[in-house]
C-alpha positions in Angstrom: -29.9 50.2 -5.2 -26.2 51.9 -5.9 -25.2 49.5 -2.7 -26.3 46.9 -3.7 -24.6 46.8 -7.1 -21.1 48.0 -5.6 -21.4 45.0 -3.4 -22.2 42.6 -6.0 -19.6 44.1 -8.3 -17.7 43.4 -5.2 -18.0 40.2 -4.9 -17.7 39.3 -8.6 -14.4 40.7 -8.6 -13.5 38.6 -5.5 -14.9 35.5 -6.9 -12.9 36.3 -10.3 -9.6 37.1 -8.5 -10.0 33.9 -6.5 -10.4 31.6 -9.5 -8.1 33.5 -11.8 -5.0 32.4 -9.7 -4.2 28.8 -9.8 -4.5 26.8 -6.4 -0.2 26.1 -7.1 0.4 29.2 -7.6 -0.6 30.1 -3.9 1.5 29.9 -1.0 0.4 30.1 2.7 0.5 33.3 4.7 1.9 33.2 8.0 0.0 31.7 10.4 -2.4 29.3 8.4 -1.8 26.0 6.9 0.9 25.4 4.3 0.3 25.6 0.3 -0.1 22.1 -1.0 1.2 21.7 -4.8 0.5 18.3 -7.0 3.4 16.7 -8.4 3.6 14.7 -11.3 6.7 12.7 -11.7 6.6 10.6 -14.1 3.0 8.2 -13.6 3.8 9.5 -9.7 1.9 12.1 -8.3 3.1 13.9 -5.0 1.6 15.9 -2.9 3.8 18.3 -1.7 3.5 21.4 1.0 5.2 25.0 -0.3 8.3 25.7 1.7 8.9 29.2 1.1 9.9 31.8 3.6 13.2 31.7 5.1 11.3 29.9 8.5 9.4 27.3 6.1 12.6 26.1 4.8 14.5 26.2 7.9 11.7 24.2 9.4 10.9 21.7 6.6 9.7 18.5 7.5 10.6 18.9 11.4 9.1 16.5 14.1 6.5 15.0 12.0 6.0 11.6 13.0 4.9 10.4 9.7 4.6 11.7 6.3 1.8 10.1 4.3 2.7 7.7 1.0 2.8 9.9 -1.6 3.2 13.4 0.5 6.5 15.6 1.0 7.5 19.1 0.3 9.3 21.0 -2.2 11.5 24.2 -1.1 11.7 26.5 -3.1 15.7 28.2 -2.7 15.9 31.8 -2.1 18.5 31.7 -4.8 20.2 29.3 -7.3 23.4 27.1 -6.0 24.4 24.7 -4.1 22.0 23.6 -1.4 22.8 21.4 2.1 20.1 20.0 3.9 19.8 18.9 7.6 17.7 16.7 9.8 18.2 18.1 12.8 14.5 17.1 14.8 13.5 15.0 11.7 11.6 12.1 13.0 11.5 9.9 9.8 13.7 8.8 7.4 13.6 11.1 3.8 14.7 11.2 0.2 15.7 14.4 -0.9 15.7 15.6 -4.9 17.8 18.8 -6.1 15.8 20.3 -8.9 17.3 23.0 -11.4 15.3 26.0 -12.3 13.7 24.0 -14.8 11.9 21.0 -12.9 14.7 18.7 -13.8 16.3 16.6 -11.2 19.9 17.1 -11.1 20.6 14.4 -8.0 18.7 12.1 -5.3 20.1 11.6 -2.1 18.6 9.4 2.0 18.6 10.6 4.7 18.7 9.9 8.4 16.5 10.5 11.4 18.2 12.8 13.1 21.5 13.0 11.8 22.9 16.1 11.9 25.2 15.8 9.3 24.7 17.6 5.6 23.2 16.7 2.7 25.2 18.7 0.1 24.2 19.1 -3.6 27.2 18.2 -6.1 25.5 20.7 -8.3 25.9 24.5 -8.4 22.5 25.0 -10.1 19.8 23.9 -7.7 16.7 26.5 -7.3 14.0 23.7 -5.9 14.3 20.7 -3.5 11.9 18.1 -2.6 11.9 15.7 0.2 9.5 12.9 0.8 9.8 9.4 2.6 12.9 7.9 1.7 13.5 5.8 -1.4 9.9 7.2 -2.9 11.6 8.2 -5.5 13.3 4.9 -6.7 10.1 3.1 -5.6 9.0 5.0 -8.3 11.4 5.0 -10.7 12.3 8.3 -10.5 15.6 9.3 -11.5 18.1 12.3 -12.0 16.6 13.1 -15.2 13.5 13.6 -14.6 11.0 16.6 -14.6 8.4 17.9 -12.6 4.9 18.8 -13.8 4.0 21.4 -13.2 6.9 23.8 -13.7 7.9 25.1 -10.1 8.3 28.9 -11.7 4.4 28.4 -12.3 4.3 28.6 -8.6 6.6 31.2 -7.3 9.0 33.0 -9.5 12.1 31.1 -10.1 15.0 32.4 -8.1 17.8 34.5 -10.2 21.7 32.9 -10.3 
């Protein structure tokens, strides 16, 4: 009988540790599928995969062929600053936001199919980034601004200046 009630003590602690952390507040271990986070924007919602480990971020959006309507992915910055993006072996065309520690975007910026140029933020205080197809965000009147719901620190800890 003592096994059975360690086991199902157990597995009640499982079950409340699984349900106690939020599904955002997850992000993927190596190997398996990436985090997804909802988005609200505004009315928008985006669906957006977690970038972030130092190979998620590098990698980012990488030859995908497409990118759903109202999918993308936020990176979260290993610290806060200035940010440059790539899109080295990005197949489609992307809008990227910089986001302060906050949620608030600070700028909007397209860009290219595999241009290898860089997308630098003007601002010195960017902790998140989120790309998506390009001109989502003005297609849905999203503008610098604007905040994100929920909070990215709900999700990872935000990164120190």
């Amino acid at each position: 009988m003592k096994i059975k009630n360690i086991l199902a003590l157990f597995l009640g602690l499982s079950w409340l540790l699984a349900t106690a952390v939020p599904n955002h507040a997850q992000t993927a271990a190596p190997g398996q599928a990436p985090a997804i986070v909802t988005l609200h924007i505004g009315k928008a919602t985006l669906n957006t995969e977690i970038a972030a480990t130092p190979a998620q971020r590098e990698r980012g959006l990488m030859f995908r062929e497409k990118l759903a309507d109202n999918d993308g992915m936020i990176f979260l910055m290993p610290s806060i600053g200035p940010a440059t993006f790539w899109m080295k072996n990005t197949l489609i065309p992307l809008s990227i936001a910089f986001l302060d520690r906050n949620g608030v975007i600070l700028e909007i910026h397209d860009m290219k199919p595999l241009d290898e140029s860089i997308t630098a933020s003007e601002s010195k205080q960017v902790a998140y980034a989120i790309e998506t197809n390009v001109h989502w965000f003005a297609l849905n009147g999203i503008k610098p601004g604007d905040k994100i719901s929920p909070a990215p620190g709900t999700f990872s800890p935000p990164p120190t200046p």
